[in-house]
N, C-alpha and C positions, 0 to 999 in steps of 0.2 A: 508357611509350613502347614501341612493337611492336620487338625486337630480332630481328636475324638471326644465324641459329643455323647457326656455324661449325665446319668440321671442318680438320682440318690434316694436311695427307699432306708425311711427310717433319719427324719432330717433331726434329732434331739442329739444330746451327747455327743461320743465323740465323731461324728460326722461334720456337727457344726463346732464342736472344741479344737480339733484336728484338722483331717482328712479335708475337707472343703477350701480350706485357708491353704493346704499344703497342694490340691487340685488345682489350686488359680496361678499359684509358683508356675507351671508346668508349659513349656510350648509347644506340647503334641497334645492338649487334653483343655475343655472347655467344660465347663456347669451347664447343661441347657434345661435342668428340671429338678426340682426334690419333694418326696412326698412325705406325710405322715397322717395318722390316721385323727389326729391332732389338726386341725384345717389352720386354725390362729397359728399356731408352731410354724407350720408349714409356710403358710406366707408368711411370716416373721425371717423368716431362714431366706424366702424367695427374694426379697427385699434385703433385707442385710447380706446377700450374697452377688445379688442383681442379678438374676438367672432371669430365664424369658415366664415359665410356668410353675405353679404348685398345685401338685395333686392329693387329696386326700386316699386315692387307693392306689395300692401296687396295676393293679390291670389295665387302669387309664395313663398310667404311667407309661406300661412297655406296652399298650397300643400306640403310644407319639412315635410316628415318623423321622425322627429329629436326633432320635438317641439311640446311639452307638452300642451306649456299655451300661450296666449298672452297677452301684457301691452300695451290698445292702448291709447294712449296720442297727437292725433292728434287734428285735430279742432273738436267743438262741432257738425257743421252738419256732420261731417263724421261719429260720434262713432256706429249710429246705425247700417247703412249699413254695414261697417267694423265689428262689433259685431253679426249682423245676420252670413255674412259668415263665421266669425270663429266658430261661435255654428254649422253652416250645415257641417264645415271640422272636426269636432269633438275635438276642443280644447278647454279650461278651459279659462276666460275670466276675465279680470281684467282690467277697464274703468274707465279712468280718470272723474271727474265730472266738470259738470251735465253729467248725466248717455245718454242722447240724447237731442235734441233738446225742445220735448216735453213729459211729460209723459206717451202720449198712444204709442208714440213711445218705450219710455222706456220701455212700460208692454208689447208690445210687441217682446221685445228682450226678456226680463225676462219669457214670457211665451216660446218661443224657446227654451231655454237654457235647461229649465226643460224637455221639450218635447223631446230634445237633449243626453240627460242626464250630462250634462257638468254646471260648475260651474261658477257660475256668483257674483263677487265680485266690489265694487265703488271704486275710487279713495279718499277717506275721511279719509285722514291718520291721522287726527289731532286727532282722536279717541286714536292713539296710544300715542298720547301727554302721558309725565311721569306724570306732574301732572294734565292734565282732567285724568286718568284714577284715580289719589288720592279724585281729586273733587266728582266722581262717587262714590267711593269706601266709602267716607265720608256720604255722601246724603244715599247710599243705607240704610247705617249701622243707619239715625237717628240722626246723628253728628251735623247737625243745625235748626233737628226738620221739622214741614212744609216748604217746600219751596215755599214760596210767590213771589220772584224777581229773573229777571235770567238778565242780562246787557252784551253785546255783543259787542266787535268793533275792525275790520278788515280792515284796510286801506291800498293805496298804494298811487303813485304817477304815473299816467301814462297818460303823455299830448296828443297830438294829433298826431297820428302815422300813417302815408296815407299807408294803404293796410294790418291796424293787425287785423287778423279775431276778435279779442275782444271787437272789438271797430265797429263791424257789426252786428247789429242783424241777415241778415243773414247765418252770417256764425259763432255769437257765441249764438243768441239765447239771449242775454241780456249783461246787465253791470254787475255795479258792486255785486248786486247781484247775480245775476248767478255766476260772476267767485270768488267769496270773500266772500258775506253774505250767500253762499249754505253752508258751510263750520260749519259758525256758526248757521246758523239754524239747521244745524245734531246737533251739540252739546249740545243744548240747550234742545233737546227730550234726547240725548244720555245720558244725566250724568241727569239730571232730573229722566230720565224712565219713561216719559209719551210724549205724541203724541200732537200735535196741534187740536186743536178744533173753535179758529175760527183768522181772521189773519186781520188786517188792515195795512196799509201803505201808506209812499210819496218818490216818486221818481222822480228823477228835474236830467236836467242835467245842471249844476249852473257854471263851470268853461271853458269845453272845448267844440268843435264844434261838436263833432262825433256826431252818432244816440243815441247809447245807454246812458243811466242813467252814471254820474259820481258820485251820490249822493244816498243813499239810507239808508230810514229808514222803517223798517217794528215793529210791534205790535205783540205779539202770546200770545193765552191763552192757554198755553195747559190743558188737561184732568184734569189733578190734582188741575187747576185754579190755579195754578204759572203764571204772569204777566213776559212777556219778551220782552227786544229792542233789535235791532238786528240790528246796524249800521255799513253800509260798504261802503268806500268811494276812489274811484281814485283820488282824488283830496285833497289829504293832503300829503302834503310833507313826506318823508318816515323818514326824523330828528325829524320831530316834532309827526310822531304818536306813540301811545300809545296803544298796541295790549291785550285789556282787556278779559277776560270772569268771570264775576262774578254771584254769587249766596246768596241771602238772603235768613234766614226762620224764626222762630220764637224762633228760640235759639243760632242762632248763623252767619256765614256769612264763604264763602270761597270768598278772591278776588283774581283772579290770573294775575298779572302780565307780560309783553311779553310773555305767556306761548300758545302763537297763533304764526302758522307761518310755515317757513318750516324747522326751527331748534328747536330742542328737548331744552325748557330752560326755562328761565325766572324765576320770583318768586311767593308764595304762603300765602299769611296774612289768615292764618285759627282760627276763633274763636268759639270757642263750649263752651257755657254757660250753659244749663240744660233747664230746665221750671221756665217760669219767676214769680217775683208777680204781686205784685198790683200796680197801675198806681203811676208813682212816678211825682207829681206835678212841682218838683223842675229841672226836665229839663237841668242840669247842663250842659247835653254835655260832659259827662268824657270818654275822649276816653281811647279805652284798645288796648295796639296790641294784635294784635293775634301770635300766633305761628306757626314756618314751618312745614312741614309733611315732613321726610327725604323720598328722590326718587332717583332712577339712571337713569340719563337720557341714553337718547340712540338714535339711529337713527331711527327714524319714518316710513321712505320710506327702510329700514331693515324689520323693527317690521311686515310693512303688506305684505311684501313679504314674507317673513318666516311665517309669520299665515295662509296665504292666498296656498302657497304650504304645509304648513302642511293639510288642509283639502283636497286637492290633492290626499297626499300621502297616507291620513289615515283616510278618508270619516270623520273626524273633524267639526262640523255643521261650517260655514264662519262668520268671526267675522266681516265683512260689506256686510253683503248681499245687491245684486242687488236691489233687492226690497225697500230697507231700502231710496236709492238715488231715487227710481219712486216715495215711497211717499214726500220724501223732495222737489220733483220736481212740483209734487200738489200742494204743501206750497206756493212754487215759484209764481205760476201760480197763484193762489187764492192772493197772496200779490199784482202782476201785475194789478190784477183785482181792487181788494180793491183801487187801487190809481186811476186806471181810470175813475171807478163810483162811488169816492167817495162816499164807502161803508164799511161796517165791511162783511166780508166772513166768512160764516160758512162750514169747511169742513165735 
């Protein structure tokens, strides 16, 4: 099988936690370089990976002849300039999110790419979650009827760290929404199938010193007028959280369980009732469980490398296009907004 020959800009973190381990799974897609501006990192990564090269700059990187595609997973003010030059060396592009710092940035990588002719995909693996893709597949088919409620929450634990770009808005562009509630605000359009339409929110930073938001709750109405929360928070102990995504409708409910995160799992209480009757007064409260949907789970940061080199290999339309992460970045932006003039945003 013809593989595409990957290089990886930005080899610390989740490139070498994830995404590399889940690249080697893959039988359309091969490692042939990774770089960081870290040289020891770098060959550490090149070696514990076995790839052929390690490069300490992005340039010398998409000058090799050898490479296909790039996975940049660096800081958030780097992806765009890093992402401009790989579309102008003529590689296929695959960007951790958020997709750049700001959206017009973003649309303007996303318009290169096209003008390029190269392929531009986000890092929003959680799309390949085993059961968000059951939740989608439920919703599309009718399974709980209108969806009215969509419930969201993504937490970590991450105190005060002197010198982690995450924890800079200049150098990541936000908290915990940027690095946590982006994730689930895709999902929320993604398994729905409808778009945000207007977005309120608060954002506090309630626990630790940094700049950015430890705390964040955002509001979204999307298109179809499904009502969604979308809570995501550095400042919950990672024992005690509870990584939800749930959806109500008017026949039924999917709640999914740790089914968020960077491992393929968790569980699924799915209830599909019909169409309901007439108002029943008596209120009892009779709860019903619901039942699992059988799934295989699998490796996520696998799933979107092999999708994402399949449309590579086989002009296949991109199961995350670029675009998909500039408008979630809007969302972003418009929620930022919403909390600082205490207002409702209309996108």
């Amino acid at each position: 099988m013809k593989k595409v020959r990957w290089g990886v800009i930005g080899a610390g973190g989740i490139a070498d936690r994830r995404t590399i381990p889940g690249m080697l799974l893959c039988d359309n897609a091969e490692l042939a370089a990774v770089m960081d501006v870290n040289g020891e990192l770098a060959e550490t990564c090149r070696a514990k990976w076995g790839c052929k090269r390690a490069y300490t700059s992005e340039i010398t990187l998409l000058a090799d002849p050898e490479i296909d595609a790039v996975y940049i997973a660096s800081p958030v003010a780097l992806h765009a300039g890093q992402a401009i030059a790989a579309a102008k060396a003529g590689k296929h592009i695959l960007v951790e999110k958020p997709l750049a710092m700001t959206a017009e940035e973003g649309e303007q990588v996303a318009g290169l790419c096209e003008e390029q002719g190269v392929k531009l995909a986000a890092g929003l693996m959680m799309r390949f979650g085993s059961y968000v893709q059951a939740m989608k597949k439920a919703i599309a088919e009718g399974k709980i009827g209108q969806v009215v409620s969509g419930y969201a929450q993504f937490t970590c634990w991450f105190p005060d760290m002197p010198g982690s770009w995450r924890q800079s808005k200049a150098k990541g562009g936000g908290g915990a929404m940027m690095d946590m509630g982006v994730h689930c605000i895709d999902l929320m359009q993604y398994v729905v199938g409808s778009k945000v339409k207007q977005v309120a929110a608060f954002h506090d930073t309630l626990t630790f010193r940094y700049e950015v938001e430890d705390s964040s709750t955002v509001l979204l109405q999307l298109e179809n007028g499904c009502q969604c929360v979308v809570q995501s928070n550095f400042n919950i102990p990672d024992r005690a959280a509870k990584w939800r995504l749930e959806f109500f409708g008017d026949q039924g409910r999917l709640i999914g369980d740790a089914v968020l995160g960077q491992v393929d799992g968790g569980t699924l209480d799915a209830l599909f009732l019909g169409p309901q009757g007439g108002y029943d007064a008596q209120q009892d409260g009779v709860k019903i469980q619901g039942a699992s949907i059988p799934v295989e789970f699998g490796n996520m940061y696998a799933r979107e490398i092999a999708s994402f080199s399949n449309s590579i290999l086989t002009g296949a339309p991109v199961e995350v296009p670029g675009r998909d992460a500039v408008q979630v970045q809007r969302v972003m932006e418009a929620a930022y907004r919403a909390c600082a003039e205490k207002r409702t945003i209309a996108l």
